[in-house]
mmCIF file as gemmi writes it, N, C-alpha and C atoms, coordinates in Angstrom:
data_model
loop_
_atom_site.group_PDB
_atom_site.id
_atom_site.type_symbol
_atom_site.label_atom_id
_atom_site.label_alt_id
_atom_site.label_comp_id
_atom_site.label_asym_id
_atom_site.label_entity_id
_atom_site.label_seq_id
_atom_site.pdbx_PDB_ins_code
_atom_site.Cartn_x
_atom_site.Cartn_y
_atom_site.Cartn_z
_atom_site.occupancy
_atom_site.B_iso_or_equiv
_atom_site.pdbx_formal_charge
_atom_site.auth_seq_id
_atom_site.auth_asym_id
_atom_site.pdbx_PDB_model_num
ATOM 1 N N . UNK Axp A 1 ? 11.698 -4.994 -9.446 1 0 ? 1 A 1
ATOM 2 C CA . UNK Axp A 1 ? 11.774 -3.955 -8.449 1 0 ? 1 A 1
ATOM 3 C C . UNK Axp A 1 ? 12.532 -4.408 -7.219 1 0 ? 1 A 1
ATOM 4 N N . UNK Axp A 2 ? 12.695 -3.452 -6.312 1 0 ? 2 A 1
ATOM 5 C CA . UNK Axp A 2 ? 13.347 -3.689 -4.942 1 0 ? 2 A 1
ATOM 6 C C . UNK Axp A 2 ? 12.504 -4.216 -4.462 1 0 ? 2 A 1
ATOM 7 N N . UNK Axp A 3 ? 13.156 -5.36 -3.246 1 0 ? 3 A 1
ATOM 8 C CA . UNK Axp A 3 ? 12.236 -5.624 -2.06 1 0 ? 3 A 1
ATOM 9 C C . UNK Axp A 3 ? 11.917 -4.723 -1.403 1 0 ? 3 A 1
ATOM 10 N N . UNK Axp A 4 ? 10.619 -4.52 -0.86 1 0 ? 4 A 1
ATOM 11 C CA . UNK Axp A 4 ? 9.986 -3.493 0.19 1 0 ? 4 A 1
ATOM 12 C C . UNK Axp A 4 ? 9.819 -4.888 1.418 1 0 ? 4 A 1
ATOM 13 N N . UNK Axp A 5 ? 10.711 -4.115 2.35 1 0 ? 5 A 1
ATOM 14 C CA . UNK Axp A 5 ? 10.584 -5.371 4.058 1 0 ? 5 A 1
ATOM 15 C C . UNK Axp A 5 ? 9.875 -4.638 4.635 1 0 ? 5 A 1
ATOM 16 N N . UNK Axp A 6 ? 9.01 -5.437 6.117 1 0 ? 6 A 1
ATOM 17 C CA . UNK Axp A 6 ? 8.464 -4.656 6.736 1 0 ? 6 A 1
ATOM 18 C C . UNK Axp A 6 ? 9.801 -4.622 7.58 1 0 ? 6 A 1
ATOM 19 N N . UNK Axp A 7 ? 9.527 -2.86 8.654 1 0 ? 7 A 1
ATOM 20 C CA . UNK Axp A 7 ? 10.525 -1.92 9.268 1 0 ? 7 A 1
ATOM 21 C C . UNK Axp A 7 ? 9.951 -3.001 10.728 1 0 ? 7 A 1
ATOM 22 N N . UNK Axp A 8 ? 9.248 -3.415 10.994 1 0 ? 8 A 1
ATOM 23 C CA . UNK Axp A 8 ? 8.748 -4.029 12.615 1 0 ? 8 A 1
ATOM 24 C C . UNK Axp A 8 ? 7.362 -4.75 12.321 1 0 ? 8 A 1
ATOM 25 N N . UNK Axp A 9 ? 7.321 -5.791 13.582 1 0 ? 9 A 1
ATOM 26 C CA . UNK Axp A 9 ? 6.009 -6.6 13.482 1 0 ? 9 A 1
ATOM 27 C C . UNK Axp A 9 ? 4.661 -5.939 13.567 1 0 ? 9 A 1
ATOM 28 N N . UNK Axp A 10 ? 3.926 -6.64 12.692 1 0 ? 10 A 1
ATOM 29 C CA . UNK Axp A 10 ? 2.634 -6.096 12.788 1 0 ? 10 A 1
ATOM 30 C C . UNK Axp A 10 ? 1.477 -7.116 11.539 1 0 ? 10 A 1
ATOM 31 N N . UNK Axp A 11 ? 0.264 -6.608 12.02 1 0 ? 11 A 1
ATOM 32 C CA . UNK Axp A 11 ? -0.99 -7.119 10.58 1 0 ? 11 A 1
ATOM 33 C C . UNK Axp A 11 ? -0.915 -6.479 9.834 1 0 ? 11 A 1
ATOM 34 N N . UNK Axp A 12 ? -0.93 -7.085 8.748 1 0 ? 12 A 1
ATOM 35 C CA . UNK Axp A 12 ? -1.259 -6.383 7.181 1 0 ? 12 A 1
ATOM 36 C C . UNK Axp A 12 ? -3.129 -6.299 7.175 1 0 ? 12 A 1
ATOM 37 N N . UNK Axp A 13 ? -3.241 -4.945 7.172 1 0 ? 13 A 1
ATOM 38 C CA . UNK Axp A 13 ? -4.694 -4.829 7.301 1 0 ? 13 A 1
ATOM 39 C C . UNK Axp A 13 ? -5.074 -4.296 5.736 1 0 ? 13 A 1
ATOM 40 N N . UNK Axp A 14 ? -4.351 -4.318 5.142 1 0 ? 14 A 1
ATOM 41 C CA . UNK Axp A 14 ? -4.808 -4.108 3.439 1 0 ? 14 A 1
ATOM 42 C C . UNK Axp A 14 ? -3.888 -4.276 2.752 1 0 ? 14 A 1
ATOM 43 N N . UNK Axp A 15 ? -3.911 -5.265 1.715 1 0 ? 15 A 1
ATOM 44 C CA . UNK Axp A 15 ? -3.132 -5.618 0.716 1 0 ? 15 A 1
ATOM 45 C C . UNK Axp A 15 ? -3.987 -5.599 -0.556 1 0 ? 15 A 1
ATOM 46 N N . UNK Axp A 16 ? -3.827 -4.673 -1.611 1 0 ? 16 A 1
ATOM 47 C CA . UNK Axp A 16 ? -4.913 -4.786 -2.778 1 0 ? 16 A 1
ATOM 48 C C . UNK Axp A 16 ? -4.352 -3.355 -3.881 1 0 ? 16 A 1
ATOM 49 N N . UNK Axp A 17 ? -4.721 -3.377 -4.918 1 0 ? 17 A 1
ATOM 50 C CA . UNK Axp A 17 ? -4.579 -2.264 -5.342 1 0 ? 17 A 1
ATOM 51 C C . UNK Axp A 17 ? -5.572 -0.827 -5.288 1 0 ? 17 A 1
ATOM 52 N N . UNK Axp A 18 ? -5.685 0.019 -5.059 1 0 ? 18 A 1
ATOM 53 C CA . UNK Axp A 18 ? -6.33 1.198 -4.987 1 0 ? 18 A 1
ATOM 54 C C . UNK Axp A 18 ? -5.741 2.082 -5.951 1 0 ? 18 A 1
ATOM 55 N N . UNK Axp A 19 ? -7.047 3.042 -6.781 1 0 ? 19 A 1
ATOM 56 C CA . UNK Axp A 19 ? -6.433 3.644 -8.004 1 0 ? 19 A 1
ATOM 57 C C . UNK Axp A 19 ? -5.786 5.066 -7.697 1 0 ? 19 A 1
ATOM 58 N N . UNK Axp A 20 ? -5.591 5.728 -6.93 1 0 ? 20 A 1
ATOM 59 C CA . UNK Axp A 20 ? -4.396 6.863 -6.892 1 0 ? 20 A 1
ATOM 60 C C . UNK Axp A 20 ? -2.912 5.894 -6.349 1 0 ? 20 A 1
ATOM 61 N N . UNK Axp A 21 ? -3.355 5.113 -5.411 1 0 ? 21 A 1
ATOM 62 C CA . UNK Axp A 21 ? -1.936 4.98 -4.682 1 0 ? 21 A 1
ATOM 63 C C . UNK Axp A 21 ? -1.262 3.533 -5.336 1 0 ? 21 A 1
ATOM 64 N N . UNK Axp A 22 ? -2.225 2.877 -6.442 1 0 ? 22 A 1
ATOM 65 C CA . UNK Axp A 22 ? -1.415 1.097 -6.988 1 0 ? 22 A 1
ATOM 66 C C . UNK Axp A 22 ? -1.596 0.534 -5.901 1 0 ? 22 A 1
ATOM 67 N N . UNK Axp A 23 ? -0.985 -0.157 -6.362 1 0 ? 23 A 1
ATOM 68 C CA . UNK Axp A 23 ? -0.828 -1.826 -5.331 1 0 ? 23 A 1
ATOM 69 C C . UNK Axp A 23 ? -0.116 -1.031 -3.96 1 0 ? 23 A 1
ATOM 70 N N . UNK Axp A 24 ? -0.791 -1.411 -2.774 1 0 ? 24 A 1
ATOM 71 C CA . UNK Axp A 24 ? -0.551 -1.188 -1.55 1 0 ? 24 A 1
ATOM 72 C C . UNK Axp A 24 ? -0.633 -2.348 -0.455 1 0 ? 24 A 1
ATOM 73 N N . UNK Axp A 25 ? -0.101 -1.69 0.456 1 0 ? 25 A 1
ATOM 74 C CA . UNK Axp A 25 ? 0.285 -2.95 1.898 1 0 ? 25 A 1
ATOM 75 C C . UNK Axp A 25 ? -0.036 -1.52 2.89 1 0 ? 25 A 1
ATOM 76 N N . UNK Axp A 26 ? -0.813 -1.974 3.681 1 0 ? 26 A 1
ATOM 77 C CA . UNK Axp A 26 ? -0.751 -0.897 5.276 1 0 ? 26 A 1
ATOM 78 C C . UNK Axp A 26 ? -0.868 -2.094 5.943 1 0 ? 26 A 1
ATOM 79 N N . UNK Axp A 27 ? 0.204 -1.384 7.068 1 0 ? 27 A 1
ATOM 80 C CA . UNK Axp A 27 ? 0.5 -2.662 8.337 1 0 ? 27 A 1
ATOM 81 C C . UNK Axp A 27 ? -0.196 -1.954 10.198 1 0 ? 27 A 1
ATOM 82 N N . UNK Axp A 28 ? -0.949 -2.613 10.386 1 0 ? 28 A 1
ATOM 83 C CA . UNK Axp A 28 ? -1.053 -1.896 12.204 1 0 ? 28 A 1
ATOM 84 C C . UNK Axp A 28 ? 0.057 -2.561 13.161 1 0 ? 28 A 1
ATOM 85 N N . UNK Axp A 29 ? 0.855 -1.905 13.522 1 0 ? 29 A 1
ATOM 86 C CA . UNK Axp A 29 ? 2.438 -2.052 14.359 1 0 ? 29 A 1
ATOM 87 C C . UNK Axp A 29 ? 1.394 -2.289 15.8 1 0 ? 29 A 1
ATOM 88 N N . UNK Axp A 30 ? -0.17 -1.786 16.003 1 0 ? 30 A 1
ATOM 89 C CA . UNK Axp A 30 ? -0.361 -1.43 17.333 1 0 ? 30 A 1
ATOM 90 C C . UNK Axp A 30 ? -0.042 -0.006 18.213 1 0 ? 30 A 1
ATOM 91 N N . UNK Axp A 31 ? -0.653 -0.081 18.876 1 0 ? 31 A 1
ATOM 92 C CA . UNK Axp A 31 ? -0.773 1.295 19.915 1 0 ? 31 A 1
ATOM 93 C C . UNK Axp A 31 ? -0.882 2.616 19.07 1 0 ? 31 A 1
ATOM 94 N N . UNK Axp A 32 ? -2.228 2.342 17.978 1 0 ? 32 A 1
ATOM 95 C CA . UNK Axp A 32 ? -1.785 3.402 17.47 1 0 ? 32 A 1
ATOM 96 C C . UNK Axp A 32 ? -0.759 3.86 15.716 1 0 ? 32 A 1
ATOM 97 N N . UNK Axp A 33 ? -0.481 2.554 15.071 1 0 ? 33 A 1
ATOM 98 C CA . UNK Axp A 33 ? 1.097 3.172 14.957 1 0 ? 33 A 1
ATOM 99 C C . UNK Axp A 33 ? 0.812 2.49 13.618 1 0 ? 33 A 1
ATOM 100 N N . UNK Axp A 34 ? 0.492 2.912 12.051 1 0 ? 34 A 1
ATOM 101 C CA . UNK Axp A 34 ? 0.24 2.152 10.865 1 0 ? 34 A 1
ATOM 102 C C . UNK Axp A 34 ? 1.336 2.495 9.936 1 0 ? 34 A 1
ATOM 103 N N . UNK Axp A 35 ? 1.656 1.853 9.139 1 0 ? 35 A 1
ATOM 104 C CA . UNK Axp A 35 ? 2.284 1.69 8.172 1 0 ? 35 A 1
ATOM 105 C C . UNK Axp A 35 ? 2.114 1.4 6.638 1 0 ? 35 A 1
ATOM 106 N N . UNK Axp A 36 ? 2.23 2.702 5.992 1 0 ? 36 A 1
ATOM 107 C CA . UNK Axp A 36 ? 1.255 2.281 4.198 1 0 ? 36 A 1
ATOM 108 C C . UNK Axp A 36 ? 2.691 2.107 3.278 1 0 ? 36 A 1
ATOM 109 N N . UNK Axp A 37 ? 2.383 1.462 2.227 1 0 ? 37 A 1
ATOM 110 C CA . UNK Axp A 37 ? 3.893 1.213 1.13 1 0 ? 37 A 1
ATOM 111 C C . UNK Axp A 37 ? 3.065 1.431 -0.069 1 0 ? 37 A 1
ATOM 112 N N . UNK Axp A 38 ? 3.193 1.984 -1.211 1 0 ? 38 A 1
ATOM 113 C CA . UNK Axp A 38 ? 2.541 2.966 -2.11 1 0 ? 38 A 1
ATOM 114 C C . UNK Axp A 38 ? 2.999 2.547 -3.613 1 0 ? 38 A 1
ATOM 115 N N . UNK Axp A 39 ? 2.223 2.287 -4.456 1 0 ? 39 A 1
ATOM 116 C CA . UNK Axp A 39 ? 3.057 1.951 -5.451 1 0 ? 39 A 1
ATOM 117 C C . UNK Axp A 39 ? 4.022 0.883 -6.277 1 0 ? 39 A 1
ATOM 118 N N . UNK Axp A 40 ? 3.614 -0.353 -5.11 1 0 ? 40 A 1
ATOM 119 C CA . UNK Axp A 40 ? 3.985 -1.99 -5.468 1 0 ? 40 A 1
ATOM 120 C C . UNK Axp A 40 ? 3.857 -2.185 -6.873 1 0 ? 40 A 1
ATOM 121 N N . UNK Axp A 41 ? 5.038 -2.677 -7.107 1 0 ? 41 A 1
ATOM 122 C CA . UNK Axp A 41 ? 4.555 -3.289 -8.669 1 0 ? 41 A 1
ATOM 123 C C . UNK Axp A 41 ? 4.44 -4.577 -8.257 1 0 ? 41 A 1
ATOM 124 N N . UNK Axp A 42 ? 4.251 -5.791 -6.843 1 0 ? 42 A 1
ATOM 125 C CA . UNK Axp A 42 ? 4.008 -6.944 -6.433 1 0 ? 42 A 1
ATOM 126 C C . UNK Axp A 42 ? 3.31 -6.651 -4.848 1 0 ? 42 A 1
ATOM 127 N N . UNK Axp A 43 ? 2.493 -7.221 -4.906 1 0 ? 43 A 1
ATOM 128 C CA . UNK Axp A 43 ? 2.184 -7.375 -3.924 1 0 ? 43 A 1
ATOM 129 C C . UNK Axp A 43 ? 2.423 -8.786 -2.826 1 0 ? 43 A 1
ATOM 130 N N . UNK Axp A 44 ? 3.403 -9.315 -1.986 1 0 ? 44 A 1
ATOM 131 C CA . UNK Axp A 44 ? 3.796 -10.468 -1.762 1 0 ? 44 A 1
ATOM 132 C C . UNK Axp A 44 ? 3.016 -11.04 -0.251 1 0 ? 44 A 1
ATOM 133 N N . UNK Axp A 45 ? 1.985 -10.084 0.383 1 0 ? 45 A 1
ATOM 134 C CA . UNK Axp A 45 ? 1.267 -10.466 1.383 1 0 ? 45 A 1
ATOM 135 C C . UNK Axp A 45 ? 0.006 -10.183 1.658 1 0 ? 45 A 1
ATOM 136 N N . UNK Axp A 46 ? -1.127 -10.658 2.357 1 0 ? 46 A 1
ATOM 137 C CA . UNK Axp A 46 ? -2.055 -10.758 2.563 1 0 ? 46 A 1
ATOM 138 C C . UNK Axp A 46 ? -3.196 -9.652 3.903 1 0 ? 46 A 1
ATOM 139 N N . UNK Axp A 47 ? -4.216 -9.476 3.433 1 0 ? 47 A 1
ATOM 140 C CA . UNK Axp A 47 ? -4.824 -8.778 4.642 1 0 ? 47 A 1
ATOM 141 C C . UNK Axp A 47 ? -4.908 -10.278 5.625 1 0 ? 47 A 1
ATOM 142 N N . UNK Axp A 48 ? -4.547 -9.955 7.043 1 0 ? 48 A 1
ATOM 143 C CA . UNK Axp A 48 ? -4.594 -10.57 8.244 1 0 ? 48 A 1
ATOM 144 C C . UNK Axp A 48 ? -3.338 -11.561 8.305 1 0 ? 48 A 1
ATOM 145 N N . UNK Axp A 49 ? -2.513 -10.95 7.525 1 0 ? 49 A 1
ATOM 146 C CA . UNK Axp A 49 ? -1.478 -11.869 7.799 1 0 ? 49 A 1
ATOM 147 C C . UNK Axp A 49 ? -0.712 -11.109 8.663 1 0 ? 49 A 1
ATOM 148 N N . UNK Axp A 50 ? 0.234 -11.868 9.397 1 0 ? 50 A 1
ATOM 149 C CA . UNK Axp A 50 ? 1.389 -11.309 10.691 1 0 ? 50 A 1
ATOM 150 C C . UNK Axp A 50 ? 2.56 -11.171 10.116 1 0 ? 50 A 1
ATOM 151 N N . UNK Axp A 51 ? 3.391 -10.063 10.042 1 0 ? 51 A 1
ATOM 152 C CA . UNK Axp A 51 ? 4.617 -10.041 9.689 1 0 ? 51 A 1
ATOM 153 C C . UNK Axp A 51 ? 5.557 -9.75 10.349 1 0 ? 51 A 1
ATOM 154 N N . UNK Axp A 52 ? 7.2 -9.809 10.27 1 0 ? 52 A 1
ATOM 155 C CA . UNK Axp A 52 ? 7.537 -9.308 11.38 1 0 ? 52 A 1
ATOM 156 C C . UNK Axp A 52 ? 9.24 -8.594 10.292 1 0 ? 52 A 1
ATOM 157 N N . UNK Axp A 53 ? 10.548 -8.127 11.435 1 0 ? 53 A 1
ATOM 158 C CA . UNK Axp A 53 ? 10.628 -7.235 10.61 1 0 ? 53 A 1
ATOM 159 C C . UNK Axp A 53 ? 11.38 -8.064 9.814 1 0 ? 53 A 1
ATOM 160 N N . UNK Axp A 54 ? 12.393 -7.408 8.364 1 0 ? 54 A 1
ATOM 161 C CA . UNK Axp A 54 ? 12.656 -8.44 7.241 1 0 ? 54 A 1
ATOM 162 C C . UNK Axp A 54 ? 11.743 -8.664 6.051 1 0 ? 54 A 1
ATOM 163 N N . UNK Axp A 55 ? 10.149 -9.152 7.184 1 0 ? 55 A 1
ATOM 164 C CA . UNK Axp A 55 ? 9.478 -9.694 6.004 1 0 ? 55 A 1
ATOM 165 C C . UNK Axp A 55 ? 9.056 -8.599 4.832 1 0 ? 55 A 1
ATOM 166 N N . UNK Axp A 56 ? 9.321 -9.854 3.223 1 0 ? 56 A 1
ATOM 167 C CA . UNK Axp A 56 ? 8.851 -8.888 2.117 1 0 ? 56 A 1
ATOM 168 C C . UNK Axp A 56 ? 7.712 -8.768 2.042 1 0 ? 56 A 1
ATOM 169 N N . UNK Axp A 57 ? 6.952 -7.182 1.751 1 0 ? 57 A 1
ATOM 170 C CA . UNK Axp A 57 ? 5.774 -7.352 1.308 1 0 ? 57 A 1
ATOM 171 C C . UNK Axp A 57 ? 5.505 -6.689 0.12 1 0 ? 57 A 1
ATOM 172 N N . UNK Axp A 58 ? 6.544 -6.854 -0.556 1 0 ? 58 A 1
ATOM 173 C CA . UNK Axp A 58 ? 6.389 -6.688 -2.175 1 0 ? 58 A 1
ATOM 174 C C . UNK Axp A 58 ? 7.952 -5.705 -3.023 1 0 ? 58 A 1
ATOM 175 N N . UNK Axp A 59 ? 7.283 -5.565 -4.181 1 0 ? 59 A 1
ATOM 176 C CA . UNK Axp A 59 ? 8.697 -4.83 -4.775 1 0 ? 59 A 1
ATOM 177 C C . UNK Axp A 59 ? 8.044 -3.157 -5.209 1 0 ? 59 A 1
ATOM 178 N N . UNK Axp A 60 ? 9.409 -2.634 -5.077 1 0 ? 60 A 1
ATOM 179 C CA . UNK Axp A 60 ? 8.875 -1.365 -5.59 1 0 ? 60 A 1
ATOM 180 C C . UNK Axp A 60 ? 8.296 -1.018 -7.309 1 0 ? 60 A 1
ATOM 181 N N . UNK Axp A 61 ? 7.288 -0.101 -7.07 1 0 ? 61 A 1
ATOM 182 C CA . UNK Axp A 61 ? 7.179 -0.411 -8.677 1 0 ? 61 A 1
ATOM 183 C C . UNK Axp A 61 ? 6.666 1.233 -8.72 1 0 ? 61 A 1
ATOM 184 N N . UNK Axp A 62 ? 5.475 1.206 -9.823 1 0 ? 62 A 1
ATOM 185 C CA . UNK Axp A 62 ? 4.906 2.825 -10.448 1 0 ? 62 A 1
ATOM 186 C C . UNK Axp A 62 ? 3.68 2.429 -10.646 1 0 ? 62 A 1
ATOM 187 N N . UNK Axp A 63 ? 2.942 1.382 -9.604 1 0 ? 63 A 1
ATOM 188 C CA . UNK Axp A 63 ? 1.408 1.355 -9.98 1 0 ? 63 A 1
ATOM 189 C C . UNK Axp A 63 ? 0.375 2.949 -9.525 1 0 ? 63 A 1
ATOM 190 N N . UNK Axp A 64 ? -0.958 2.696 -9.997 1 0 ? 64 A 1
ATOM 191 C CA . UNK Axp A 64 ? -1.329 3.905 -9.625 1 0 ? 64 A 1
ATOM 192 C C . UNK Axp A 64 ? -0.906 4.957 -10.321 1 0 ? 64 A 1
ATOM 193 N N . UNK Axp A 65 ? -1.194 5.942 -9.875 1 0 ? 65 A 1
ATOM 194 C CA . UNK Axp A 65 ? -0.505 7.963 -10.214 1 0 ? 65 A 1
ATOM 195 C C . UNK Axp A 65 ? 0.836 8.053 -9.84 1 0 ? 65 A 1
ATOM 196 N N . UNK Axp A 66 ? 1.751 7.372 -10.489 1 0 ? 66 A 1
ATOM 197 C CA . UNK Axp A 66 ? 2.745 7.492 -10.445 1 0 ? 66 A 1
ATOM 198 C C . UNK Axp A 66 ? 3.737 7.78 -11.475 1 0 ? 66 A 1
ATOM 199 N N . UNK Axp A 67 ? 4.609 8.557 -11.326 1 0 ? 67 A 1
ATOM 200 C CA . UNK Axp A 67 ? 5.644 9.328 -12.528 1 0 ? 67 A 1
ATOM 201 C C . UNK Axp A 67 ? 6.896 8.129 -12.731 1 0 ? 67 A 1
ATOM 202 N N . UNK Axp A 68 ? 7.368 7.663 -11.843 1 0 ? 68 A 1
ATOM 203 C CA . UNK Axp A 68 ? 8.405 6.151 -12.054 1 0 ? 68 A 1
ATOM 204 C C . UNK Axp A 68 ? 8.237 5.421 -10.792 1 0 ? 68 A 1
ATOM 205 N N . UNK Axp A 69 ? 9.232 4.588 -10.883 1 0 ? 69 A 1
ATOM 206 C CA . UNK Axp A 69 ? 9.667 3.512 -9.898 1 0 ? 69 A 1
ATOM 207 C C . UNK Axp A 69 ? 10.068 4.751 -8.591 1 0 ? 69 A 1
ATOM 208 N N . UNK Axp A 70 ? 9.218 3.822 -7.497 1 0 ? 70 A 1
ATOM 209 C CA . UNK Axp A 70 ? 9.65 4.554 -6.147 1 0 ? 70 A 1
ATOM 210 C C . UNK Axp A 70 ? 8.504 3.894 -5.056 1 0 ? 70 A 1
ATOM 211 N N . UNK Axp A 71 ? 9.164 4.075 -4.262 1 0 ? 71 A 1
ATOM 212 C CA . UNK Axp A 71 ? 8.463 3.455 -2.812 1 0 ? 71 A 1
ATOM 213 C C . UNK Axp A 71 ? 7.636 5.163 -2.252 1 0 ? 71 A 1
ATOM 214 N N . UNK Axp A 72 ? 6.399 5.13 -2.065 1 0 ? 72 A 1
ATOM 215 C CA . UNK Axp A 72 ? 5.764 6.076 -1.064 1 0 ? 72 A 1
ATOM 216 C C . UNK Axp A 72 ? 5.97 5.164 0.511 1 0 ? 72 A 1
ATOM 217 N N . UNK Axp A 73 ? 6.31 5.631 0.888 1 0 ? 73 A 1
ATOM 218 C CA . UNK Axp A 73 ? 6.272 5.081 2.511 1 0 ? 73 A 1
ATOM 219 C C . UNK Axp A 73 ? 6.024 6.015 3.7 1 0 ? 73 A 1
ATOM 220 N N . UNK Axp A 74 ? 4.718 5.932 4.106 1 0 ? 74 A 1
ATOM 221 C CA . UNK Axp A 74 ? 3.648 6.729 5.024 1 0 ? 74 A 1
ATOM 222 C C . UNK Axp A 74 ? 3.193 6.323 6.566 1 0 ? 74 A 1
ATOM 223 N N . UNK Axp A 75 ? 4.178 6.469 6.767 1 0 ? 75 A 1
ATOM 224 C CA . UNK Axp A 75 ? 3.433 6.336 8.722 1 0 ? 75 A 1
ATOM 225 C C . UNK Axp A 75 ? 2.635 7.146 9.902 1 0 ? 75 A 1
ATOM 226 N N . UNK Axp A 76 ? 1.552 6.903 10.245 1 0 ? 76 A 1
ATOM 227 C CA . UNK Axp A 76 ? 0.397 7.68 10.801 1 0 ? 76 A 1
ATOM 228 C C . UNK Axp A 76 ? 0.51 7.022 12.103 1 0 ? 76 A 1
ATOM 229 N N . UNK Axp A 77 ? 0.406 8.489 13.282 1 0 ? 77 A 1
ATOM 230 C CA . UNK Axp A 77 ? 0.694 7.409 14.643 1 0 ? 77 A 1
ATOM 231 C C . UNK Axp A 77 ? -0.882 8.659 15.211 1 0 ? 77 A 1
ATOM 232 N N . UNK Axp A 78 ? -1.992 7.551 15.358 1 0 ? 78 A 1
ATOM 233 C CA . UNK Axp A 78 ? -3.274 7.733 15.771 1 0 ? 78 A 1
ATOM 234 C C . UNK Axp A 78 ? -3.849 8.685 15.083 1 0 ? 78 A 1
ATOM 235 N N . UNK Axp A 79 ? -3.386 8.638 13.254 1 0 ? 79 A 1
ATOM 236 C CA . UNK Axp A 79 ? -4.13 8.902 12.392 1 0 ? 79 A 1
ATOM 237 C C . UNK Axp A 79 ? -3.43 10.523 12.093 1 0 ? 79 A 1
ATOM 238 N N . UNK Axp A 80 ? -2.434 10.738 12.613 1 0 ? 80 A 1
ATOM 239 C CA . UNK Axp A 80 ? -1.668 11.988 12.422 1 0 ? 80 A 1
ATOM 240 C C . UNK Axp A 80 ? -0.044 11.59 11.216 1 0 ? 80 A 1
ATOM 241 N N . UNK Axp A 81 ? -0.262 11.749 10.002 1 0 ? 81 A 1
ATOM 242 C CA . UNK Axp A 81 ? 0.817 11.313 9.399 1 0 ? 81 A 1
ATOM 243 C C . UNK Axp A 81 ? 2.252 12.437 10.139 1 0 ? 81 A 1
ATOM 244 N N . UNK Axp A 82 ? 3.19 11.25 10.033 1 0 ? 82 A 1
ATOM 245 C CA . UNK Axp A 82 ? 4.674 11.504 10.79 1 0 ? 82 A 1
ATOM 246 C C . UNK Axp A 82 ? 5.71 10.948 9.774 1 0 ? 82 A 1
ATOM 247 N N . UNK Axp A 83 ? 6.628 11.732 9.858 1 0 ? 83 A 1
ATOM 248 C CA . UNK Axp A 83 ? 7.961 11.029 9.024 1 0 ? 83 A 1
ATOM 249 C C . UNK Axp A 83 ? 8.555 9.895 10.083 1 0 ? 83 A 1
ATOM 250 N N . UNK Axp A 84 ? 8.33 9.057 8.871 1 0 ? 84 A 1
ATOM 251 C CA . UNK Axp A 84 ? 8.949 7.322 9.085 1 0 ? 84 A 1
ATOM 252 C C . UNK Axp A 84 ? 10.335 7.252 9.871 1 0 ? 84 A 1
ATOM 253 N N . UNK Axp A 85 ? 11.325 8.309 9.054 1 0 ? 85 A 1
ATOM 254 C CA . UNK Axp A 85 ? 12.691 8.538 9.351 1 0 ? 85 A 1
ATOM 255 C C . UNK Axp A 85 ? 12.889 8.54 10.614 1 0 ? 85 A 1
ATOM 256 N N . UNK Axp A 86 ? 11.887 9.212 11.684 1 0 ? 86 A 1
ATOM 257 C CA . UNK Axp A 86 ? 12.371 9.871 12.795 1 0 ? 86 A 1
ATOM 258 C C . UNK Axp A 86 ? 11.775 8.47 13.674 1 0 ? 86 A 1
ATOM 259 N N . UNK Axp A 87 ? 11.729 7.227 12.968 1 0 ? 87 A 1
ATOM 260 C CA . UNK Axp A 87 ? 11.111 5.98 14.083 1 0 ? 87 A 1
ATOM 261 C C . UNK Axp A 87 ? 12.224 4.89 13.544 1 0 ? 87 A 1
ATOM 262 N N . UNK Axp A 88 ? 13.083 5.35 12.452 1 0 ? 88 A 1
ATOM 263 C CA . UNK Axp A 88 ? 14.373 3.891 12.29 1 0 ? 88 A 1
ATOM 264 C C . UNK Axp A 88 ? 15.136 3.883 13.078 1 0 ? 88 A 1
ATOM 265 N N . UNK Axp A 89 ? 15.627 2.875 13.732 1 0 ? 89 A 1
ATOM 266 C CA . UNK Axp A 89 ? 16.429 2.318 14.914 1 0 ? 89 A 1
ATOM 267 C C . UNK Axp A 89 ? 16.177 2.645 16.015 1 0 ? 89 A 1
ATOM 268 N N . UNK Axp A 90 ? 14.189 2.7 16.518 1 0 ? 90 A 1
ATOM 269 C CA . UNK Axp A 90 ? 13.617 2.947 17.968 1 0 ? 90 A 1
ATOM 270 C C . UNK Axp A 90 ? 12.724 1.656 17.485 1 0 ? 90 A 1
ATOM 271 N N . UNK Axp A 91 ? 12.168 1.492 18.9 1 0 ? 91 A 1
ATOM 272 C CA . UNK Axp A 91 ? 11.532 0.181 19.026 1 0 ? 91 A 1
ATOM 273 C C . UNK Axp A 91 ? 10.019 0.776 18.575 1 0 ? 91 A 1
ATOM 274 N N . UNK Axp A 92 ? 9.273 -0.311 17.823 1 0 ? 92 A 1
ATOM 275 C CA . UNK Axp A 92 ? 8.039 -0.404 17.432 1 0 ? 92 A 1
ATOM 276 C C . UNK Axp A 92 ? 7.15 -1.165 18.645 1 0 ? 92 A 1
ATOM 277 N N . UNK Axp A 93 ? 6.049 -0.666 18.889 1 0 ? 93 A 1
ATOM 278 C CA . UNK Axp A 93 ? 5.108 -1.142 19.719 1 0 ? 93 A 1
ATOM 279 C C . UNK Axp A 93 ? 5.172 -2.653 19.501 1 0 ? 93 A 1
């Protein structure tokens, strides 16, 4: 699969598989501001680990309820999901 990088620094507050979404990574950026990746066919990091941006935290895959290979990528800013798109190339908390 593709590398999945994290987009900005933050904790990996869950790394594990869960059965609708597969192998997952959610990251807290802070102020508010989380980050889920959906569907890992690897998982390459840890809960409480620090990442920053670049770092891999796994490859894309079809774990879970999934129809093929593809990245879900879900960002919630104080628990209100938001498209990711509208935060690439602005600064992360």
């Amino acid at each position: 699969g593709v590398p999945v990088l994290a987009p900005a620094s933050g904790t990996v507050v869950l790394a594990e598989p869960l059965d609708v979404r597969g192998n997952a990574v959610v990251i807290d950026h802070g102020a508010g501001v989380f980050t889920g990746y959906w569907h890992l066919s690897q998982i390459d990091v840890q809960a409480g680990q620090q990442v920053k941006p670049g770092d891999q935290l796994g490859l894309v895959g079809t774990t879970g309820l999934s129809t093929g290979n593809h990245l879900h990528w879900e960002m919630r800013v104080h628990g209100i999901a938001v498209d990711p798109l509208q935060w690439t190339g602005k600064v992360f908390p």
